[in-house]
Backbone bond lengths (Angstrom), bond angles and torsions (degrees), N, CA, C in turn:
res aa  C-N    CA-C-N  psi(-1)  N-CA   C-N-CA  omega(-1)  CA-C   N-CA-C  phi
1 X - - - 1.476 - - 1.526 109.34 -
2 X 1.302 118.17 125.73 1.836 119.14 172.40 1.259 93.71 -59.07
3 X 1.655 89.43 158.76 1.333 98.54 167.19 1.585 103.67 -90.98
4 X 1.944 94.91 -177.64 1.529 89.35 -169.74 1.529 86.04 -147.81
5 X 1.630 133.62 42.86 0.881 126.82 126.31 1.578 115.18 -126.90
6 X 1.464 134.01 140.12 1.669 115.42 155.39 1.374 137.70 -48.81
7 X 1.249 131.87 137.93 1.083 112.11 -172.69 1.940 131.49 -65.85
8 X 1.540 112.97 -2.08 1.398 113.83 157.32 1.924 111.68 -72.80
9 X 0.572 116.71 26.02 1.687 129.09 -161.68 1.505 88.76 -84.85
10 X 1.451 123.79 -49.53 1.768 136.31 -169.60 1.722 92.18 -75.13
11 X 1.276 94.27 -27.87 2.149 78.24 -160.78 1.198 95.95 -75.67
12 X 1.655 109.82 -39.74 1.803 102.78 -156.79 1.988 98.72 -78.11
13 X 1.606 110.24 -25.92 1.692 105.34 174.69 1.385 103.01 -54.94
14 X 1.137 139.71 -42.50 1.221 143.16 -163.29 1.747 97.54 -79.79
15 X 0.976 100.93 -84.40 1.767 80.20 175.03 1.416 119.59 -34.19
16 X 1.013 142.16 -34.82 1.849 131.30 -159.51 1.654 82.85 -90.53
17 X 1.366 122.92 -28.44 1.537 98.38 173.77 1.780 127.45 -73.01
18 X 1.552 93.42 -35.56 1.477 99.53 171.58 1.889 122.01 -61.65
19 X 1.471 91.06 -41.97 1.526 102.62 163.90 1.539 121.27 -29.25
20 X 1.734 90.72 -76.69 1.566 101.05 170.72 1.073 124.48 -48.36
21 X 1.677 143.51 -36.12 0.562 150.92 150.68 1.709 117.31 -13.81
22 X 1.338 87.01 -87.79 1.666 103.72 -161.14 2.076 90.53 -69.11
23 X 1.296 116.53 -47.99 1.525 89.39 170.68 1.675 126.83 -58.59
24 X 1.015 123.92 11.47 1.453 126.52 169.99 1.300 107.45 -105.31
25 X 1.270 118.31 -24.86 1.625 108.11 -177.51 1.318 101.64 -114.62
26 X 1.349 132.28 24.52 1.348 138.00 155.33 1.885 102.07 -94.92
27 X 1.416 94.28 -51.09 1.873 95.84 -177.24 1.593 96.48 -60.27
28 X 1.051 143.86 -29.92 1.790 145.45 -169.09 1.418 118.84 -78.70
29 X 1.810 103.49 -18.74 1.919 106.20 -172.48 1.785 74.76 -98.65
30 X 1.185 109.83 -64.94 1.841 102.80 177.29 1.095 125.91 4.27
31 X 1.533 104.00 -89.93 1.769 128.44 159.63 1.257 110.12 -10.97
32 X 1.584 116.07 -78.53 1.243 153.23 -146.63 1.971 85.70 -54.52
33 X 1.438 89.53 -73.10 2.031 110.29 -156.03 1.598 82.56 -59.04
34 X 1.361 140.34 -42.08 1.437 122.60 -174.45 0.912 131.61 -54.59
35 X 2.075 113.06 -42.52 1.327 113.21 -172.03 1.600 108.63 -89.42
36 X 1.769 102.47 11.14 1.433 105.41 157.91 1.235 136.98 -75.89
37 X 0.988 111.58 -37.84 1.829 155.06 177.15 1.361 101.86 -52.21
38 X 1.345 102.20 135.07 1.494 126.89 170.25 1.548 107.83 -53.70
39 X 1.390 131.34 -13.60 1.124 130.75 172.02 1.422 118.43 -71.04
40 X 1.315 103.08 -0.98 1.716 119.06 -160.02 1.392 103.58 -127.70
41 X 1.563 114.58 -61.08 1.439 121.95 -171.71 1.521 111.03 -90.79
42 X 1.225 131.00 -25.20 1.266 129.97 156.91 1.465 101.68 107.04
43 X 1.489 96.01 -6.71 1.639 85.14 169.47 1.434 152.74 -64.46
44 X 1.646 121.91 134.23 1.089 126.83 -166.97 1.384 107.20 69.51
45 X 1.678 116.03 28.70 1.590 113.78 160.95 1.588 103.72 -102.38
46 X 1.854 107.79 160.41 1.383 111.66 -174.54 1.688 95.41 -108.95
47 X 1.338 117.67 122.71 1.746 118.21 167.83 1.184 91.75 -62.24
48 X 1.427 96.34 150.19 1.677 119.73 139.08 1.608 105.48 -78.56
49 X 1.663 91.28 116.38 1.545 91.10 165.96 1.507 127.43 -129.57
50 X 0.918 153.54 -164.46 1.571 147.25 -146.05 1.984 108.96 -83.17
51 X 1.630 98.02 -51.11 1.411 126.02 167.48 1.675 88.78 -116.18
52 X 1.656 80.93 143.26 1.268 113.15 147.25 1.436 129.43 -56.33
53 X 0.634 130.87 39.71 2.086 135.68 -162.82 1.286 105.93 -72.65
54 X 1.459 109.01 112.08 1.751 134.80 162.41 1.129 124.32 -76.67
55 X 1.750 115.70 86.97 1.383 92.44 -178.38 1.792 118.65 -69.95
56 X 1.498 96.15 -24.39 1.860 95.27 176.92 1.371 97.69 -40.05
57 X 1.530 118.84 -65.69 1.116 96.68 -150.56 1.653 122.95 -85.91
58 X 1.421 108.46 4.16 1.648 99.49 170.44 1.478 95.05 -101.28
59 X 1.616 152.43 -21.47 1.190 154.88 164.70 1.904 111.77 -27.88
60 X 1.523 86.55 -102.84 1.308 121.81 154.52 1.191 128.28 -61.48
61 X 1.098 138.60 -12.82 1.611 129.57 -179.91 1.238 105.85 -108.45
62 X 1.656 118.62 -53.99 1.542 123.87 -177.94 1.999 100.87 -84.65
63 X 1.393 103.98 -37.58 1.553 81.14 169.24 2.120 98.71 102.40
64 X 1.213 103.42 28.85 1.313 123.22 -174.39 1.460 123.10 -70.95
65 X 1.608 156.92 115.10 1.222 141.25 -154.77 1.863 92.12 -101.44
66 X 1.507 114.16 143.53 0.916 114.14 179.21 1.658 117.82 -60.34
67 X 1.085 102.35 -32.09 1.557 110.98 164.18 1.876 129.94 -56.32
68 X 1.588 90.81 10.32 1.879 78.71 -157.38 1.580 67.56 -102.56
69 X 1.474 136.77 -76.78 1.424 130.84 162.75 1.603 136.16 -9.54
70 X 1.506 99.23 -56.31 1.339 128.89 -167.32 1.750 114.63 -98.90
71 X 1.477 109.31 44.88 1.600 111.76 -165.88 1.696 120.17 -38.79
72 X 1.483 98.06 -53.52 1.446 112.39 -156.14 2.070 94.32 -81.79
73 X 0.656 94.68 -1.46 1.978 92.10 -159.04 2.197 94.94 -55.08
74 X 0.985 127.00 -37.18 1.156 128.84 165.29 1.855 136.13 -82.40
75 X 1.415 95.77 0.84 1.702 118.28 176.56 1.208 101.61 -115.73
76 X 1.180 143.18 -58.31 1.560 152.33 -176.98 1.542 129.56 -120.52
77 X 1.289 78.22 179.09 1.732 94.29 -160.20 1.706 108.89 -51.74
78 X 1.777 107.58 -54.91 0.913 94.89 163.58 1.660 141.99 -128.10
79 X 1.357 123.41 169.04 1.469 105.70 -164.01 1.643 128.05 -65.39
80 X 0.869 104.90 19.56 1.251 121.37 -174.89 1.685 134.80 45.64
81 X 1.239 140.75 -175.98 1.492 125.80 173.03 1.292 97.55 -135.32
82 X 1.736 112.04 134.48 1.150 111.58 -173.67 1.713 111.40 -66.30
83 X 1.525 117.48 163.05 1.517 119.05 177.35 1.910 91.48 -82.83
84 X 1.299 89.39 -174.07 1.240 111.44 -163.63 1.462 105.57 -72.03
85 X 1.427 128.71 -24.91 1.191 140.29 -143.40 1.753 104.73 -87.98
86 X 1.641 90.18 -44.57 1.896 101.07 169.45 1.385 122.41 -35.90
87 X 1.972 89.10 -42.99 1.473 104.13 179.59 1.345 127.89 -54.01
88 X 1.312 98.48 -49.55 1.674 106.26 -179.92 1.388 118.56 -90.76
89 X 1.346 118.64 12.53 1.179 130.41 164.21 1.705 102.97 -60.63
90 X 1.084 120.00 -17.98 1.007 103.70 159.00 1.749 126.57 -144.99
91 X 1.200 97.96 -4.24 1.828 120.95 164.98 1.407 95.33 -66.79
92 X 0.949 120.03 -50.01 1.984 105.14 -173.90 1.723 97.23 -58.19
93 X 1.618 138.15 3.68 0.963 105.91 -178.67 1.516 95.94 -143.02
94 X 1.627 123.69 24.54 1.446 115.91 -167.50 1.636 86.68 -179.50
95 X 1.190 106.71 141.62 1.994 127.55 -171.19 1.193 82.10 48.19
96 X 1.385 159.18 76.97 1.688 144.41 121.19 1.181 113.65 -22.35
97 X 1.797 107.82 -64.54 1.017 131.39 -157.71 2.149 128.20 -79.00
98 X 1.961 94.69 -9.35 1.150 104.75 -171.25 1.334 122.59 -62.71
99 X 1.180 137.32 142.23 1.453 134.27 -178.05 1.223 111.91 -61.46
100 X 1.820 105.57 -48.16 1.831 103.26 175.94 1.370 119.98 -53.78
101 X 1.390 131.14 -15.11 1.332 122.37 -171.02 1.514 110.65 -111.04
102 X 1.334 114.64 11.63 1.787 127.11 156.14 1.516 91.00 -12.14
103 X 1.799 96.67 -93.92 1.403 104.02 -154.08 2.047 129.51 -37.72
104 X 1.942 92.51 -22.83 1.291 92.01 -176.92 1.353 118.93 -77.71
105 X 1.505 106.31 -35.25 1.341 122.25 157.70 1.745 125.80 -36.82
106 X 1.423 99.29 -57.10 1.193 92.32 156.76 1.637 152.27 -92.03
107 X 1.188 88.96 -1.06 1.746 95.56 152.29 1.510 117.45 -90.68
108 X 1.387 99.66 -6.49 1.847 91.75 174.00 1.633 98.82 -89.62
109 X 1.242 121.36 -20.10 1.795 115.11 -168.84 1.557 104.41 -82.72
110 X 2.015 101.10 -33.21 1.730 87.37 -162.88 1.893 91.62 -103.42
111 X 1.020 121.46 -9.42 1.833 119.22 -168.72 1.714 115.28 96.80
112 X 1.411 106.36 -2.62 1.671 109.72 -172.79 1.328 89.83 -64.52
113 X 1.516 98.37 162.11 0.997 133.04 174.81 1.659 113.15 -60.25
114 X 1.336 155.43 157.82 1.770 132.49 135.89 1.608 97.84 -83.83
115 X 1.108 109.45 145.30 1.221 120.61 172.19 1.590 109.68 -106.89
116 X 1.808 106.51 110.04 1.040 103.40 -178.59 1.665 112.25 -113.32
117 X 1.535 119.44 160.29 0.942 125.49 -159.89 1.677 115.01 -94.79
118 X 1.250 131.57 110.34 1.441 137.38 -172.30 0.756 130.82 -39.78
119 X 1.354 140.37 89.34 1.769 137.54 -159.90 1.934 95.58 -80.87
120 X 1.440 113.92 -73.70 1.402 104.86 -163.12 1.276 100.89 -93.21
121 X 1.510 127.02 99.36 1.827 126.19 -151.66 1.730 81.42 -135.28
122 X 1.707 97.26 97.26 1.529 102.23 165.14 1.921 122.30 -84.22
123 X 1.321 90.57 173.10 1.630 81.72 -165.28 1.375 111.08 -60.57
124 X 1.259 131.10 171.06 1.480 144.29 -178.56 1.947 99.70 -46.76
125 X 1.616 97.12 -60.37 1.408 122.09 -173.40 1.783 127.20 -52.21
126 X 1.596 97.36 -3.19 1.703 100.31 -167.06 1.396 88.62 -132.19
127 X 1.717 98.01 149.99 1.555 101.43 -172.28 1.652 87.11 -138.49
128 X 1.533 97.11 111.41 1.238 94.93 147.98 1.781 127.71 -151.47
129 X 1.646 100.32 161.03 1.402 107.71 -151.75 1.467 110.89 -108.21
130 X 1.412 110.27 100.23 1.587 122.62 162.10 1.779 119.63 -16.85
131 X 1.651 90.60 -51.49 1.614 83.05 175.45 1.588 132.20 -56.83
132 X 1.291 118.38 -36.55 1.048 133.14 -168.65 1.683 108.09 -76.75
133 X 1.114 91.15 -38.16 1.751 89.67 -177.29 1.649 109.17 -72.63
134 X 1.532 116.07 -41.98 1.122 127.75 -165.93 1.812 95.92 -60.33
135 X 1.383 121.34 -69.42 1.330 125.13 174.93 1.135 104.86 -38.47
136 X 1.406 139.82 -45.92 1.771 122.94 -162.87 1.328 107.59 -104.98
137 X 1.704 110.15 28.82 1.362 87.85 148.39 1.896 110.25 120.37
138 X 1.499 106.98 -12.30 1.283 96.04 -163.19 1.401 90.28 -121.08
139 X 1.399 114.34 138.68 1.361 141.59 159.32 1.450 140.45 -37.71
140 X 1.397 115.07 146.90 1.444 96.54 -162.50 1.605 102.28 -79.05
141 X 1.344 94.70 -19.36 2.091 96.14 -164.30 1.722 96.62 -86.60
142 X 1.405 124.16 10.00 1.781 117.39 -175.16 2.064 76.05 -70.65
143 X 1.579 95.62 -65.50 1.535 97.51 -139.32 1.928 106.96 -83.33
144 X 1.113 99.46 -6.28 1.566 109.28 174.86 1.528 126.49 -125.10
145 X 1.510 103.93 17.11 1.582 115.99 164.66 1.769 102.25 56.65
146 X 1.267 112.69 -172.07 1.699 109.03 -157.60 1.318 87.27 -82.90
147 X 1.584 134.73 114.74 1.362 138.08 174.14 1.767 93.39 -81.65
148 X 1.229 97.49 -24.39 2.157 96.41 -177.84 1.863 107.82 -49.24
149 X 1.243 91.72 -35.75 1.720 102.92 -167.54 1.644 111.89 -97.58
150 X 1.740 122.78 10.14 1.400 93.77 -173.95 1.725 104.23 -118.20
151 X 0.910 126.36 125.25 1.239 134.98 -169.88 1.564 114.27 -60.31
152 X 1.141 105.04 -17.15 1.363 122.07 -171.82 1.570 111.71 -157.06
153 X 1.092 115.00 116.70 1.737 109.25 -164.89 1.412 116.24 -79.33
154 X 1.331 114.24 125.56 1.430 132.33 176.26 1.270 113.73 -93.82
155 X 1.663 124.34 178.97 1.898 117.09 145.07 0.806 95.53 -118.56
156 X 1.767 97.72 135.05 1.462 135.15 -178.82 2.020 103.52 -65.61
157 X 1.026 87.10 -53.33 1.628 101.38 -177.13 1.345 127.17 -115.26
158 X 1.340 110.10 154.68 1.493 113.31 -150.90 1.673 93.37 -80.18
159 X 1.066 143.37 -2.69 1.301 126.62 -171.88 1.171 134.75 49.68
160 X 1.229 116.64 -2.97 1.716 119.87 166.19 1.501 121.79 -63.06
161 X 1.398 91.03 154.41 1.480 103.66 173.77 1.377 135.76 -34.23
162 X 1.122 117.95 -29.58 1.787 148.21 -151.34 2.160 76.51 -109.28
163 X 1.288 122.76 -50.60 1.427 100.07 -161.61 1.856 100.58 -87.83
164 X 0.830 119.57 -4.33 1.627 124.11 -177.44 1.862 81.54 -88.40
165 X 0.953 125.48 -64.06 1.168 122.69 -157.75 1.762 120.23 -66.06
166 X 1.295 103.61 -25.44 1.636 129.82 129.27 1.735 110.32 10.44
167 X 1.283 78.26 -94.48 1.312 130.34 -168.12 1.648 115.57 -54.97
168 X 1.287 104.25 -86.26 1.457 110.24 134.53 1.419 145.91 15.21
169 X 1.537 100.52 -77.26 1.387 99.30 160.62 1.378 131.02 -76.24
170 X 1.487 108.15 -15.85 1.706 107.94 177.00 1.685 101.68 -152.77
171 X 1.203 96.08 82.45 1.625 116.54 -175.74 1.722 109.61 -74.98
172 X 1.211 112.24 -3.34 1.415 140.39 172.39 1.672 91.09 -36.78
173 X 1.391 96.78 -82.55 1.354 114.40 -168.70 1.322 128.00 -48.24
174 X 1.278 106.56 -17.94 1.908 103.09 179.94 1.438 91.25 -118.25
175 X 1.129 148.09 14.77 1.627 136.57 -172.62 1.421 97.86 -77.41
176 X 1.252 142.70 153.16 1.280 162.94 129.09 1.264 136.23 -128.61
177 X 1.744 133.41 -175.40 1.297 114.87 -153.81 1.413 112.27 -77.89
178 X 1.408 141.98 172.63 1.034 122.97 173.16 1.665 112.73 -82.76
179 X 1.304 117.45 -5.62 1.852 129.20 176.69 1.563 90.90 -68.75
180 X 1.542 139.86 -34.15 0.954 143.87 -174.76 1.199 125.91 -91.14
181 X 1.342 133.67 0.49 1.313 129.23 -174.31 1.464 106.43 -56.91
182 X 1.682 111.47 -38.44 1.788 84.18 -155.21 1.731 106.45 -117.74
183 X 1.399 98.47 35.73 1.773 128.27 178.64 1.523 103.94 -87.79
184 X 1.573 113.71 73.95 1.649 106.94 168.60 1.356 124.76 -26.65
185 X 1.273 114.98 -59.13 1.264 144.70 166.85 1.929 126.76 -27.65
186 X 1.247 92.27 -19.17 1.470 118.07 -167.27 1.589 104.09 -44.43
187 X 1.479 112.65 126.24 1.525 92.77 -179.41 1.320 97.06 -129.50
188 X 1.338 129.09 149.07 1.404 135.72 -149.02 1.813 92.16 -89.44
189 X 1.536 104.94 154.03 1.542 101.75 -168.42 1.564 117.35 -74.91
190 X 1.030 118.20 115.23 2.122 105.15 -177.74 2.077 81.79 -119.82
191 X 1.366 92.46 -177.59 1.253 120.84 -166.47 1.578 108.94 -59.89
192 X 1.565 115.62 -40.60 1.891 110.94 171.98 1.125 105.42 -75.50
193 X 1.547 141.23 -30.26 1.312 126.83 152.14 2.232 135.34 -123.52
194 X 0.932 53.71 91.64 1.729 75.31 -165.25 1.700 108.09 -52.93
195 X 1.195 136.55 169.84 1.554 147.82 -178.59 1.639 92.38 -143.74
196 X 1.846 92.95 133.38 1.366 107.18 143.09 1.377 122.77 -129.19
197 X 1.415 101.91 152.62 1.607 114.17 -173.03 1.855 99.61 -129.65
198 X 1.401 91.12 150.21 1.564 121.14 176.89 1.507 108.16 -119.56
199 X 1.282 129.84 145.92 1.683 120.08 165.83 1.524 91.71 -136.36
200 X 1.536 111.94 156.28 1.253 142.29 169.60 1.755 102.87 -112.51
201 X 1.469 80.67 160.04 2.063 100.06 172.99 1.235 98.44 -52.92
202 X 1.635 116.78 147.76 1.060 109.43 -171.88 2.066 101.96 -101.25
203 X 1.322 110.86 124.68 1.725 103.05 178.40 1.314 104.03 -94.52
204 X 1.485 72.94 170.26 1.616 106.80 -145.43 1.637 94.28 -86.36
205 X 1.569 109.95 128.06 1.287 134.09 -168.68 1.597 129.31 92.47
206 X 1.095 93.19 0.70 2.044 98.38 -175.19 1.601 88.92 -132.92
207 X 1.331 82.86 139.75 1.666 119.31 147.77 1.494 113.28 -2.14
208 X 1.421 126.21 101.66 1.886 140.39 176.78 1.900 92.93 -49.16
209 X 1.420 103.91 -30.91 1.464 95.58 -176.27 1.552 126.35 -86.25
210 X 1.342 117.62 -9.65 1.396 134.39 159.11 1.781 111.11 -59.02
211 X 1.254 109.77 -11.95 1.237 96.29 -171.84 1.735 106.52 -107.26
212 X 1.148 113.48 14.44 1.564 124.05 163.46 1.734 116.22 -113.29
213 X 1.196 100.30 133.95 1.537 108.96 -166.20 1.397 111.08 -125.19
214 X 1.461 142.93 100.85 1.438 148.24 -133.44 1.373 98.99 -132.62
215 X 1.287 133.08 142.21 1.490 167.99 151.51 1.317 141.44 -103.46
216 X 1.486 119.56 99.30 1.395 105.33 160.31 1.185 122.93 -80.81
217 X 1.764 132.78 10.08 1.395 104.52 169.33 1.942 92.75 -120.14
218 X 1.579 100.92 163.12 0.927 111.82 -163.01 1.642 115.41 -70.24
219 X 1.084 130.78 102.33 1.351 148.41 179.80 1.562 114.18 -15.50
220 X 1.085 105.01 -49.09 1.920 149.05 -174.90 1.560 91.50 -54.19
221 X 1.313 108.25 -57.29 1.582 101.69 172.73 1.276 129.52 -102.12
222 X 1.091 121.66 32.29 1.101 129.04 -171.64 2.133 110.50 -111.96
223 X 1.131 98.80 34.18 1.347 93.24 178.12 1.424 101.54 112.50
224 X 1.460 124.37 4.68 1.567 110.25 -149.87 1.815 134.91 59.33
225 X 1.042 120.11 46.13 1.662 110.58 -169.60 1.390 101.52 -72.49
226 X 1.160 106.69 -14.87 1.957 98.97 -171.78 1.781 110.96 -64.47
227 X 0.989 92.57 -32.58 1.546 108.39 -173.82 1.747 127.82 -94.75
228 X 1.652 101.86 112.30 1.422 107.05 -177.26 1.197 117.73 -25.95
229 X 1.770 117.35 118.81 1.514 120.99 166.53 1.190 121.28 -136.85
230 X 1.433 131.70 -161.22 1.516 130.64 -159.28 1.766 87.65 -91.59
231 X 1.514 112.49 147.31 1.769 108.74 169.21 1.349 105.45 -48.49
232 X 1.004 139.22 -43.89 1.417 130.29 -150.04 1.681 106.38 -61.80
233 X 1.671 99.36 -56.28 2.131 123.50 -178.15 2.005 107.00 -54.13
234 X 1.847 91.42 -36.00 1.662 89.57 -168.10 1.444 115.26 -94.44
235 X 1.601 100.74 -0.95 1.800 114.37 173.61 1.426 110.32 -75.69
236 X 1.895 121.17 -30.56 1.160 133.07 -145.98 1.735 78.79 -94.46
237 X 1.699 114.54 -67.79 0.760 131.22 -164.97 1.931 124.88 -41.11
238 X 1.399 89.99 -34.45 1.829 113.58 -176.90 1.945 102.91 -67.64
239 X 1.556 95.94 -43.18 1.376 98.49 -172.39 1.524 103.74 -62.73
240 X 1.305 121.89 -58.72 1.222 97.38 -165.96 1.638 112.51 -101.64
241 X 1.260 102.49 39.99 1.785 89.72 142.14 1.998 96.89 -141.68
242 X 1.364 103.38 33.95 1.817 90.70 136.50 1.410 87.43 84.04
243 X 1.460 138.47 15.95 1.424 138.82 178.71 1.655 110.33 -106.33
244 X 1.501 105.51 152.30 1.507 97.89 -178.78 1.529 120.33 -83.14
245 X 1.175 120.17 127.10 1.726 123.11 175.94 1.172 122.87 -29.89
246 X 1.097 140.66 126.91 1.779 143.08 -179.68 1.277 87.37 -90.05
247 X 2.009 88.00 136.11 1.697 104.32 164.56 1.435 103.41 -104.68
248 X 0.964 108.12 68.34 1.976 122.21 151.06 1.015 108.03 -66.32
249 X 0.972 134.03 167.53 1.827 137.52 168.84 1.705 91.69 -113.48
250 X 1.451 101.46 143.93 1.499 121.94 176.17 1.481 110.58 -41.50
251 X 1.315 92.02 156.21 2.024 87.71 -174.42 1.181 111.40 71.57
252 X 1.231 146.14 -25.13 1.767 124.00 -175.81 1.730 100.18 -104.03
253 X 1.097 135.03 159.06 1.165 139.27 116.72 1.265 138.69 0.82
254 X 1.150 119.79 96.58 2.011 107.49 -178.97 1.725 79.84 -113.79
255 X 1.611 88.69 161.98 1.488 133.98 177.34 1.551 104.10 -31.89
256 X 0.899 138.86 141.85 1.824 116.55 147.87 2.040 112.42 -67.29
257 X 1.406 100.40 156.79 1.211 102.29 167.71 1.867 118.65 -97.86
258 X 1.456 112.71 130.77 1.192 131.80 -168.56 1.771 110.33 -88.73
259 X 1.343 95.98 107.35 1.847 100.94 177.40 1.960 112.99 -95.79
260 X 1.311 113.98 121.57 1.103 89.77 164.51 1.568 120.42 -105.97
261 X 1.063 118.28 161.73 1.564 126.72 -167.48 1.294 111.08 -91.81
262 X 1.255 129.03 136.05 1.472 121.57 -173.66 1.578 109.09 -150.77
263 X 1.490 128.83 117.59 1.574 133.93 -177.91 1.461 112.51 -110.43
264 X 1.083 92.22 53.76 1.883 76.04 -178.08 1.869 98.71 167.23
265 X 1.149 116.62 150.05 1.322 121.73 -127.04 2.169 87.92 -93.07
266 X 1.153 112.66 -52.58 1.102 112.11 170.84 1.756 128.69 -55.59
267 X 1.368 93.28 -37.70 2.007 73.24 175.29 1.453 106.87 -69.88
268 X 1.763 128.70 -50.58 1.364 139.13 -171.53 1.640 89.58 -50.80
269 X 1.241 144.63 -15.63 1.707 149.48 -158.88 1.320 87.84 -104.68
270 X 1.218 134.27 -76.67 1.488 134.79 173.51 1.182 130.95 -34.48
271 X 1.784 131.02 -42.23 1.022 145.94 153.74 1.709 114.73 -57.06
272 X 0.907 135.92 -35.08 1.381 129.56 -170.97 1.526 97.66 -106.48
273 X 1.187 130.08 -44.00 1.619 118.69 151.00 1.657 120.02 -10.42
274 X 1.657 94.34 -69.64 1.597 96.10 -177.40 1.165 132.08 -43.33
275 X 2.002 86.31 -68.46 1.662 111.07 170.68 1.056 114.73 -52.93
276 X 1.652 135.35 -25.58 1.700 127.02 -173.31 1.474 88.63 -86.79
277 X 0.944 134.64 -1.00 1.814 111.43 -166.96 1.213 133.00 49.08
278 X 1.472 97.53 53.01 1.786 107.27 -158.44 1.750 92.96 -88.77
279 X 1.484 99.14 142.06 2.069 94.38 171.14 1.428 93.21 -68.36
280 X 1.834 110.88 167.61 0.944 115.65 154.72 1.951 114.78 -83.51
281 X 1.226 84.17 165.88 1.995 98.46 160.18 1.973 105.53 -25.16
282 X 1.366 95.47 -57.41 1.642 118.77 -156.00 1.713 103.83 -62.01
283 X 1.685 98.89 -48.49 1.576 111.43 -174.15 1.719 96.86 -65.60
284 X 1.068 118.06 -51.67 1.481 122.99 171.27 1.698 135.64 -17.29
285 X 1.438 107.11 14.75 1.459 126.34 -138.92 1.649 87.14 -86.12
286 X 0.888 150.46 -49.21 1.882 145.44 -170.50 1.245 111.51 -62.62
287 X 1.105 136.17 132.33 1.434 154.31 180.00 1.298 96.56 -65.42
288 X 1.259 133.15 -45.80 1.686 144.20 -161.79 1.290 108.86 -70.10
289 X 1.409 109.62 -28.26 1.966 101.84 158.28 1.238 143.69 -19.51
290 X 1.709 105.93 -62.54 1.092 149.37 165.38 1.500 131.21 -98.12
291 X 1.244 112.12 -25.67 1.722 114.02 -172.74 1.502 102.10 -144.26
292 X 0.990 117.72 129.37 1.847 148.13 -133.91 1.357 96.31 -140.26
């Protein structure tokens, strides 16, 4: 009986398997690097939005607190968008006349809404709450890059799952003081500029993070606070290095206040960890944290 295959028949089966092969795990890094890609996450793209809105220049130039815009970002979930009215808080008295600010103009004449376009627009499926992060510690520029510097607002970060989760597991690394949350500028403590922090008991009804009190200048010179004094010297003294006032009564002795010194980004991370009462990764166990 002929045969009825040639004998390259094994080499070339063997190739169309290796083929397949490597075209499946070429189509799989593909996938992968796409739904990484700014084509996906939107990162470091600029919307078209209604106004042109600079935060450089109301940030950094005018000198703007994210809070005067951003009311709710420390009460709720989310940071909210100011109404129109913020706007003309000071447009009713400066650019009246600018063309770019039509639209504000005219949502201030008729009450419409501006419809602005969603820069960091997480999925339907994930819930997360501004407040919580803001209180324990983390910054507005960790998760939204220097908003002081962008002329036009982008996302800094891809927002995926994998970068929350980042984070997450060693929250060490982005913790800072809560006097610092909304300090772009924030530079993590090393040895030419070092941070000290003090914490108190934490009372009952406020913020675990009220009870840490942080310094960049050195305490030591600041009047002496370390060292037992009359209420009156250690009331003056507390204020300006950022410590809470002792309710001693005048005439006695209060405690000295205790600074510790910290150069380097993980112990100052470890210390405010505690004192903030942050869960760990581990305690983190409910899906409902994050996904609603």
């Amino acid at each position: 009986m002929a045969q009825i295959f040639d004998r390259s028949s094994n080499a070339l089966a063997r190739m169309s398997l290796v083929l397949s092969g490597l075209i499946i795990i070429a189509l799989g890094v593909t996938l992968n690097e796409l739904q990484r890609s700014p084509w996906v996450t939107r990162q470091g793209q600029r919307a078209d939005q209604p106004v042109p809105f600079s935060h450089k220049h109301h940030v950094e130039g005018l000198g703007l607190q994210c809070q005067y815009c951003h009311v709710s970002v420390e009460k709720s979930s989310y940071a909210g968008i100011p109404p129109t009215r913020t706007c003309m808080n000071c447009h009713s008295q400066i650019w009246t006349n600018a063309a770019l600010l039509e639209p504000v103009r005219h949502s201030w004449a008729t009450g419409e809404s501006i419809v602005w376009t969603k820069v960091h627009d997480l999925p339907d499926f994930v819930y997360f709450n501004h407040e919580i992060h803001v209180n324990k510690g983390i910054g507005c520029e960790t998760c939204h890059g220097r908003v002081d510097e962008m002329p036009i607002m982008y996302e800094q970060n891809t927002l995926q799952m994998e970068w929350c989760l980042d984070c997450h597991r060693n929250p060490i690394k982005n913790l800072r003081p809560t006097a610092e949350i909304y300090n772009m500028d924030w530079k993590k403590p090393s040895d030419l500029n070092p941070v000290w922090c003090t914490a108190t008991n934490v009372k009952t009804g406020t913020p675990t993070s009220e009870s840490v009190n942080c310094t960049t200048v050195d305490p030591a010179t600041a009047s002496g606070t370390q060292l037992a004094s009359l209420h009156l010297v250690e009331t003056v003294d507390a204020q300006i290095a950022g410590a809470p006032v002792s309710d001693t009564p005048a005439g006695m002795l209060a405690p000295s206040v205790n600074y510790i010194k910290f150069t380097n980004q993980d112990a100052l991370g470890g210390f405010l960890f505690k004192h903030y009462h942050i869960r760990s990764a581990r305690e983190l166990s409910s899906c409902e944290v994050c996904h609603r």
